[in-house]
Phi, psi and omega in degrees: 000143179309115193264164209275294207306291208318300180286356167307296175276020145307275181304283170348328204247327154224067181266165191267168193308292196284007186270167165224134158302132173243345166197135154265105183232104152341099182261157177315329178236057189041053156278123162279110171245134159219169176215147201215150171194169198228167159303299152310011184099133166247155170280169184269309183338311174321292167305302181312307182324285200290309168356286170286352175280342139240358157327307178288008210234307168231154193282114188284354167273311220247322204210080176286146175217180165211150206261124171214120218230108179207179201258184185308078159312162167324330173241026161303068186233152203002061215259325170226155174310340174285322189254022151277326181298323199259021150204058121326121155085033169236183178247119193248166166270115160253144161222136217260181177275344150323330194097342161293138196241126159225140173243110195199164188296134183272116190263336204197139144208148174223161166337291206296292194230183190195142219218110168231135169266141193229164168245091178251199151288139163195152189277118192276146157302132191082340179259142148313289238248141155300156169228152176279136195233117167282105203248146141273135177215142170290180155198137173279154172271350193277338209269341198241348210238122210248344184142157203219130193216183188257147182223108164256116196260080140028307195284161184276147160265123157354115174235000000 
């Protein structure tokens, strides 16, 4: 079997300046998943590169596997500190260790914790009618938090 760490400190020793590894993973019979991703976007050129550096690193005569080299997706999910950075001030999907689901703009993250602003109804003083109102709510991560991925909204909105 293929071992995780050598390709993990494959890629790592030569990912290019702006990339970051978001995850490597091995399965019992060498399906190789690694996901590499940048601030901007990876390109598929990107994905061939590492793709072919390891291809090239093991011999498939010796050890056959199979290889899937891509960059972070939509239902990826938020695993290293880069890819909290790259949907800074964006709209993600949380989910608690509760089961609670919020979607809202990711505002703050530090090691500890993470501040996403959501938008509900709530009835304001002085009004009939709910009005939409934007709250920040914290959350810790280690204690409150089951994961966090990108939230893409599909529907055209009203206008």
């Amino acid at each position: 079997m293929i071992d995780k760490n050598s390709v993990k400190e494959l890629v790592v020793k030569n990912l290019k300046e702006d990339h970051f590894l978001i995850d490597v993973s091995v399965s019992a019979n060498n399906q190789i998943q690694v996901f590499v991703d940048s601030m901007v976007g990876l390109p598929i050129s990107d994905c061939i590169a590492y793709s072919r550096l390891i291809e090239n690193h093991f011999d498939r005569e010796v050890e056959d596997y199979e290889l899937s080299v891509s960059s972070g997706g939509l239902d990826l999910i938020f695993t290293v500190e880069q890819q909290f950075q790259k949907n800074l001030n964006k709209e993600v999907e949380l989910l608690t260790k509760t089961g609670q689901k919020h979607i809202g703009i990711l505002k703050q993250f530090d090691a500890n914790s993470l501040t996403i602003e959501v938008e509900t109804k709530e009835l304001t003083e002085g009004k009939k009618r709910k009005e939409l109102v934007k709250k920040a709510l914290e959350f810790n991560k280690e204690t409150d938090v089951k994961s966090v991925k990108p939230f893409f909204n599909f529907k055209k909105k009203k206008k």
